[in-house]
N, C-alpha and C positions, 0 to 999 in steps of 0.2 A: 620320777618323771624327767625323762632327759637326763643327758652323761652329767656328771660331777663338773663344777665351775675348776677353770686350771687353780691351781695353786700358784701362789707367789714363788720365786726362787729367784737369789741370784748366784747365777752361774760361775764358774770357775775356770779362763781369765775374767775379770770382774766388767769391764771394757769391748769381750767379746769379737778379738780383735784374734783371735784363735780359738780352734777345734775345741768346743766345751765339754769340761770333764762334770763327776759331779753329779750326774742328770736326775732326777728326783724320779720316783714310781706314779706312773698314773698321769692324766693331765697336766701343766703345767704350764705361766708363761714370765719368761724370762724378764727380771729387772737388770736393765744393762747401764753402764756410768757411758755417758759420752768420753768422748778424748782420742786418741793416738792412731786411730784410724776411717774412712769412712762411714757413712751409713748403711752404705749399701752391705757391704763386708759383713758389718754385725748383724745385720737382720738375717743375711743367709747365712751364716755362720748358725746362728739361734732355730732357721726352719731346718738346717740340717740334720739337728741335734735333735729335734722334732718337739719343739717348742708351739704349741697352740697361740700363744701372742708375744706381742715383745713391749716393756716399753721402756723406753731410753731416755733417762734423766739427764740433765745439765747438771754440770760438777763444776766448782770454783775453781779446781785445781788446772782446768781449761781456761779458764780466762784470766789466769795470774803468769807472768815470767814462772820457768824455774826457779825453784827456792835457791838462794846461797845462802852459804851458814853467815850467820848472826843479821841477817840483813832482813827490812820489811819487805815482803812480797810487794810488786806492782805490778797492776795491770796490763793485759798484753795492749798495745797498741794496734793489732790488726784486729784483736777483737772488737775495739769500740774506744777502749782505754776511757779515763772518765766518763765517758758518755754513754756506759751502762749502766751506772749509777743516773739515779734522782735524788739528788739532794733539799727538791720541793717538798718530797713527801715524806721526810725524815733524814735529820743530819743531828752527828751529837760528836762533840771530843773525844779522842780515846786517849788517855794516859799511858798505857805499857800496850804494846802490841807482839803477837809473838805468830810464826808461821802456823803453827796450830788452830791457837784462836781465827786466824783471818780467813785462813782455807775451809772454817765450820761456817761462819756466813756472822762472823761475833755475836757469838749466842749471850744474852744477857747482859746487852751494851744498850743506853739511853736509846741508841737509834734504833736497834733489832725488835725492840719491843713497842716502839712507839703506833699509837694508831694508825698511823697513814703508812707504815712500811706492811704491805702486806703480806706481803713474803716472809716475813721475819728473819731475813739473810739481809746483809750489808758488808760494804766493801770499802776498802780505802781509796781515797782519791791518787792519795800521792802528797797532801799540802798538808804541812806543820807550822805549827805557829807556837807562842806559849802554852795557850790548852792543851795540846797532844794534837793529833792525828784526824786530821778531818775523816768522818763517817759518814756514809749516805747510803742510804736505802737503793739495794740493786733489785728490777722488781723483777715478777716474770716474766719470760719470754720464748716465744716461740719459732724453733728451724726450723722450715721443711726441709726433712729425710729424703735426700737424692739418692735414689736405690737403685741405680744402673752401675753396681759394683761388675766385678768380672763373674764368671759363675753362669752355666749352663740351665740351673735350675729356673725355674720362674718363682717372685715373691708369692705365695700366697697366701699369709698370714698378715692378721691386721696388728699395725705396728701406730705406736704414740708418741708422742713428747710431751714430758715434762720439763717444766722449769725447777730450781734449784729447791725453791721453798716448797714446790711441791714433790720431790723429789725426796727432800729431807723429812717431812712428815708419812711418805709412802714407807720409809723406811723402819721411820719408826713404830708404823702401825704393823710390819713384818715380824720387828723385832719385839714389839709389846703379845703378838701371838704365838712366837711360838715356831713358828713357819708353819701354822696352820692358817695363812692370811689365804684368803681366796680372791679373786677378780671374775667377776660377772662381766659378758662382753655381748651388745648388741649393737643391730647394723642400725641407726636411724637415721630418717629423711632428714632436711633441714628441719635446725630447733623450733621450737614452739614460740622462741621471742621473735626469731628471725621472720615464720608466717603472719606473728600477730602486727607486726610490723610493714609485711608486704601488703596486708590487709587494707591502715590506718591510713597509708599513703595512696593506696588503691581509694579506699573512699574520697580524702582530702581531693583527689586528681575529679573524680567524677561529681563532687560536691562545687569546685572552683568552676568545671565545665560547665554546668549547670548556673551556676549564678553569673558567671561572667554574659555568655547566649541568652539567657532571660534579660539581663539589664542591657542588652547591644538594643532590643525592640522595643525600647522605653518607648519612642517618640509614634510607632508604629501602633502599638497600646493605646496611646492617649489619642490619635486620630481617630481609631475608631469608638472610643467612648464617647467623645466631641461627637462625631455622625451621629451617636445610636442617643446622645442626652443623658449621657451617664456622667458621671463625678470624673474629672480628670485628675491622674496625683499628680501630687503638689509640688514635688519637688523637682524642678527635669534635670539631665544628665547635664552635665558640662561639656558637651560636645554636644552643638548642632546638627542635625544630617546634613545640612550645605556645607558642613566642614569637613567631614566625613571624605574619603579619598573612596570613588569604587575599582575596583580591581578590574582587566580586565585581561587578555591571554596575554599580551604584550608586556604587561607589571607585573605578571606572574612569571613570566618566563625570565624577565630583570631580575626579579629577586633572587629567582634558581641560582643565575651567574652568577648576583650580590655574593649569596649563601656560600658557593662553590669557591669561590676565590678569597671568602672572607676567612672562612675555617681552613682550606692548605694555609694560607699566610698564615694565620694563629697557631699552626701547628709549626711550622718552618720559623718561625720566631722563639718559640717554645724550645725548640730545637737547641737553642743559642742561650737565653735564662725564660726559665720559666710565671719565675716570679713576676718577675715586672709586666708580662702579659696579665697575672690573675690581679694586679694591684690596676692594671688600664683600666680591664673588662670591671673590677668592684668598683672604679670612678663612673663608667657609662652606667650602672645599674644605680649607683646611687642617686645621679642627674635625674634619670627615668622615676628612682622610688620619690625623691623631693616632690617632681614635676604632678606627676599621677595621685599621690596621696593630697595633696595641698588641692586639686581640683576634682577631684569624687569624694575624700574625704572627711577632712580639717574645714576645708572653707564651707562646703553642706553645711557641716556639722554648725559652725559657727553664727551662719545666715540661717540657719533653723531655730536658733535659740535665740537670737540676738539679730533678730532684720532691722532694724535700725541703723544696725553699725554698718551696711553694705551699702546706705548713703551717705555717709561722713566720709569725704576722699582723704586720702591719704597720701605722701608723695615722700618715697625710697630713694636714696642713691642708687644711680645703676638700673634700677628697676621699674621707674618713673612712677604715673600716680596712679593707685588704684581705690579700693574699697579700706576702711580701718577691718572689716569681715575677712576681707585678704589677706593683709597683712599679720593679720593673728593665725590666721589657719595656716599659714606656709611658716611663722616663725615655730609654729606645734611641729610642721614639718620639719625642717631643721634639725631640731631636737629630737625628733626619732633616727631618720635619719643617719646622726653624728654617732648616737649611742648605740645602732649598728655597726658601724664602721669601727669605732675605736673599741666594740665588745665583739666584737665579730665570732671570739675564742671565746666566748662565755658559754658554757653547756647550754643555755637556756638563749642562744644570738635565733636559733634558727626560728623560734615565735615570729618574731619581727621581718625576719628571712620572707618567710611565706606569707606574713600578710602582706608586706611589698609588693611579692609574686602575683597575689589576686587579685591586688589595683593594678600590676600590669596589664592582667589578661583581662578584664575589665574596659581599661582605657582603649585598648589594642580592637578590641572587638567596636569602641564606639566608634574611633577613626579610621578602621578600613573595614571595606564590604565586598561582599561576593554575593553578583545578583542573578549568577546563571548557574546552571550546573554544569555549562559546557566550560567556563572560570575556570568550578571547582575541582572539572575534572582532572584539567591542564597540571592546575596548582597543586594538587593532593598525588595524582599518580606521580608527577614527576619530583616532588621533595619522598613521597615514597623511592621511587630507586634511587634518588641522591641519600636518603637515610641507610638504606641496604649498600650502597656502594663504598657512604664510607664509613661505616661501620664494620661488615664482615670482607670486603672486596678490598680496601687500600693495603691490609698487610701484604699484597701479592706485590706493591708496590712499591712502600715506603717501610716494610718489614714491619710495622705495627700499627694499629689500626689507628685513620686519622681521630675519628670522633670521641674515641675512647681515651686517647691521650691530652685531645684536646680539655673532655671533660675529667679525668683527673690530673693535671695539671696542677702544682703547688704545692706538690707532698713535700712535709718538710722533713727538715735535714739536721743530722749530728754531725760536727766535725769538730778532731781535737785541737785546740788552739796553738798555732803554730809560734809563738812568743813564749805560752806558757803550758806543759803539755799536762799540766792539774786541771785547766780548765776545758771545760767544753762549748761550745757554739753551736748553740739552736736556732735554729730556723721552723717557727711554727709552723702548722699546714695552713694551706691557702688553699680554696675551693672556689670554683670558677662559680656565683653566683645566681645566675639563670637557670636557678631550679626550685621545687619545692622538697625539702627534705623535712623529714622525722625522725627520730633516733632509735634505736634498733633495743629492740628489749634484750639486756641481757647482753650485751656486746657494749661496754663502754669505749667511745671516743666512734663509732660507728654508725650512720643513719641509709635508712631508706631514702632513695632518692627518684625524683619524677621529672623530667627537662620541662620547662616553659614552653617549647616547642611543640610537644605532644598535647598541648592543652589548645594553641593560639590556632594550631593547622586545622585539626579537624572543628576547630569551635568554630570559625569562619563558613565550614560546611552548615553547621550545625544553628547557627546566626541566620544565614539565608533563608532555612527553611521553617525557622520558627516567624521569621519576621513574614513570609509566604503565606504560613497559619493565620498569623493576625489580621490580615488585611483580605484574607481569601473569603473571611467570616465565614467559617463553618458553621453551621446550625446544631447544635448537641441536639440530641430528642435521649439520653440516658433519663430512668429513671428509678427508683427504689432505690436498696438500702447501700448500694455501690454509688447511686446517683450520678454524685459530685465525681468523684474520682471516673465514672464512665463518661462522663459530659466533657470534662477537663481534658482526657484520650481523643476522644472525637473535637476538641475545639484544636487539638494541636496535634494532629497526629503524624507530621510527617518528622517535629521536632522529637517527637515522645518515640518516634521509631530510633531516630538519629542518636540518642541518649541511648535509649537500650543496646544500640549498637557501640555504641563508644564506652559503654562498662564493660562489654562483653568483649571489646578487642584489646582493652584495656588491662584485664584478665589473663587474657590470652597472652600476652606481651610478658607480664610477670608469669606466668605458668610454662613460659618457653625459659625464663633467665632460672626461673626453680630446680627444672629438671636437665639444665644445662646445653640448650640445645645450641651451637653455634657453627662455624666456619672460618678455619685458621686459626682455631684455639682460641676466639676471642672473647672475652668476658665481658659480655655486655648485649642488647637488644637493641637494633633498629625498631622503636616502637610504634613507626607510621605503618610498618607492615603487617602489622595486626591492626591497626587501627582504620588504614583506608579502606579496606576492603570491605570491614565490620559497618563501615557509617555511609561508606558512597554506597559499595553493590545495594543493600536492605532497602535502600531508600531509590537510587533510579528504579529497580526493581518494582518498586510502590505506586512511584510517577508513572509506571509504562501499564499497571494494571489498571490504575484510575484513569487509564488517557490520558497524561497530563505531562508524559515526559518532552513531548515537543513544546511546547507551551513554555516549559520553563529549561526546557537546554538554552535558548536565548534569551532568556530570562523576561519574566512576566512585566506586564506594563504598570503594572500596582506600586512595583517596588522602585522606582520611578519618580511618580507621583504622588505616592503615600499617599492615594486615596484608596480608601476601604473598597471592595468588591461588595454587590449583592448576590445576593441567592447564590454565593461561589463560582460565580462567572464575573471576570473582568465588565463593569459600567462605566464607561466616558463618565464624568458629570455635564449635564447640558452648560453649554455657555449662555451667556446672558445675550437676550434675543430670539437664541434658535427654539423650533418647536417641536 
């Protein structure tokens, strides 16, 4: 069934850095050592020879000086010098060391064997002391193969990398066969961690949408149950609608500029150190996560259990006097907060990341409003082409894309220490905050990520016309075994459109960065362009079928007033006197 799987071989020069002798009967694909020449050279060199794959191991003997006699090998410095090694994840003494030994990766030394070296290869730093030879775990790692060697031919074999340790056991699984080792080769889409991951973030984004838009119409809610003689809930938002800022084309178009001049500066900063932007931008998000958590949260939480304690005052330095309910819920604040900040690098920081995230979009959605669609149109199409503009359009400008540099900003960094060249100097990664991220299956130190922005822009839309629903008082007539869920569509149906539209462009957004669709090579999606067209066109589309798009292009007189509609026509309520 189908030709024979190539065969392992490795070729004869070993390196591939000339015309290979050697060549084995039948399929076959080449194990090549890195070292003494390009990438590109080798691989055509290997499809010359007609080599069905290649793949190209890492060798110690690349990232060591040449040997001189009686001397310890030390690492090259343009490779990395110390800071290929991790000495977190295994370090051990070495008493005798010898070129042999160090160029195998010290096979059967306290640190090659240790659990946390995965690789089972280690290398010397360079630093001696009375123990011997300081050891550390070199783990693996991955080059991409620049294949624009000289050569007429075009590549068309598929070519790998391996790292050292896995390079060393390839080996030995050739030489435990026999040179009857085989390699099976397919073409596959992205991994199955990497989907189940675009998935988890795809719901977490349309699950925050949704609860954030539900709780904007808290106050809209309880108006109409007040009218109709229903139970009001109990607890209300912490944001008033007198507090509430409403948006209108003039504040929408301020922010555009805001947005516009805020993100070049952060990039033209970034420019100069990057750090100290991503350590500003985790001080404003941490002020925001204090602020937001301590009043939807903590203090709820506290005055739900304990209403007593929200008449006992209480009076702070700095903060004058409030409730003893307050002060407890904001010192809980605090405390998450802090333990964010100073864990930030904890595999398990981003929990707390994104419940932050959700009292942002939460609070965001109770303090400002959009009560027309002519607003939402302004606001939405135009952070739409500001998203496309600087997302796939700035590299024509500033040679790489503002928004995508902006948001990975912070990558950190290896450098050999200039005092001491045994040591090395890290610089963690730093990640620009304002997002909601999950961790990628299967990819360690990697997460799916979703901006703050693509949740607060269209929720705004999505806000409007839920709080539209509530007060419009649609009449449900569903009934049978669908009932409730049919009653529930018909009592909000312009918001239930709005939702289906914002998963569906939301989708679409991760299904353009999947199959790599972009402009100027840029790795990355303007997400409001899938998103605007998904939540505004469905929905004006809806308003114009029901009659209803003029009515609310200038936005309805309910939303105003926060007085309920009858029969789904706007009702004055009479004044006191009139008849």
């Amino acid at each position: 069934d189908g030709p024979p799987p190539p065969t392992l071989f490795e070729p004869t020069p070993a390196d591939a850095c000339g015309p290979l002798k050697n060549k084995p009967k039948g399929p076959w694909a080449a194990v090549i050592a890195r070292g003494t020449c390009q990438f590109g050279i080798k691989l055509h060199n290997a499809q010359r020879a007609g080599a069905a794959a290649v793949i190209v191991t890492d060798s110690l003997e690349s990232i060591y000086e040449p040997a001189v006699a009686h001397s310890v090998p030390v690492l090259k410095a343009s490779e990395g010098g110390p800071c290929l090694l991790r000495c977190e994840m295994s370090e051990s003494p070495v008493k005798k060391v010898d070129s042999a030994a160090v160029l195998a990766g010290l096979p059967g030394s306290e640190c090659s064997t240790a659990e946390g070296c995965k690789s089972g290869v280690c290398g010397l730093t360079g630093k001696k002391d009375e123990e011997g030879y300081q050891a550390c775990c070199l783990p693996e790692r991955y080059i991409p193969m620049v294949t624009n060697a000289s050569g007429s031919d075009k590549l068309t074999i598929p070519a790998t990398f391996m790292g050292v340790g896995a390079g060393q056991q390839l080996r030995n699984v050739m030489k435990d066969a026999g040179g009857s080792a085989h390699v099976r080769m397919a073409t596959n889409g992205p991994a199955f961690g990497w989907l189940v991951s675009a998935l988890l973030i795809w719901v977490l984004g349309c699950s925050v949408e949704a609860l954030a838009t539900w709780s904007s119409a808290h106050m809209e809610r309880a108006n109409v149950a007040a009218a109709s003689g229903e139970a009001v809930e109990k607890t209300p938002p912490a944001v008033a609608p007198e507090e509430s800022l409403e948006m209108t084309v003039g504040t929408a178009l301020c922010y555009l500029v805001v947005a516009t001049v805020g993100l070049v500066g952060l990039y033209l900063l970034i420019q100069q150190d990057a750090r100290y932007v991503v350590f500003f931008m985790i001080g404003v998000f941490s002020m925001a996560a204090l602020s937001v958590v301590t009043s939807l949260g903590t203090y709820p939480l506290v005055r739900y259990f304990a209403p007593d304690l929200d008449q006992k005052p209480c009076t702070l330095p700095l903060l004058g006097t409030s409730s003893v309910a307050w002060v407890m819920g904001f010192v809980v604040s605090v405390a998450l907060v802090v333990t964010w900040v100073v864990g930030r690098h904890n595999p398990y920081a981003w929990i707390l990341q994104d419940t932050f995230g959700v009292f942002v979009c939460c609070q965001f959605m109770l303090a400002l409003r959009m009560n027309s669609i002519k607003v939402s149109t302004v606001l939405l199409v135009s952070f739409m082409i500001y998203d496309i503009f600087m997302v796939f359009i700035t590299p024509a400008i500033f040679k790489s894309s503002v928004m995508v540099t902006v948001a990975q900003a912070g990558t950190g960094s290896a450098s050999i220490s200039k005092t001491d060249p045994t040591q090395c100097i890290r610089m963690a990664d730093e990640r620009m905050p304002m997002l909601f991220m999950l961790p990628r299956l299967g990819a360690e130190g990697e997460y799916a990520m979703l901006g703050l922005g693509d949740v607060l822009l269209p929720g705004l839309l999505l806000s409007f016309m839920l709080r539209y629903d509530t007060l419009c008082n649609h009449i449900p007539t569903a009934s049978g075994c669908f009932g409730p869920w049919r009653r529930f569509r018909q009592r909000y149906p312009y918001w239930f459109l709005g939702m289906g539209g914002y998963k569906f462009g939301l989708f679409l957004a991760f299904l353009a960065n999947t199959v790599g669709f972009t402009i100027f090579d840029v790795k990355g999606q303007p997400a409001l362009l899938y998103l605007v067209p998904c939540t505004l066109g469905p929905m004006a589309l809806y308003a114009l079928i029901r009659g209803e798009l003029g009515y609310l292009w200038d936005g309805p007189e309910c939303l105003q007033t926060l007085v309920p509609m009858q029969g789904g026509l706007y009702q004055p309520l009479l004044k006191e006197g009139d008849v």
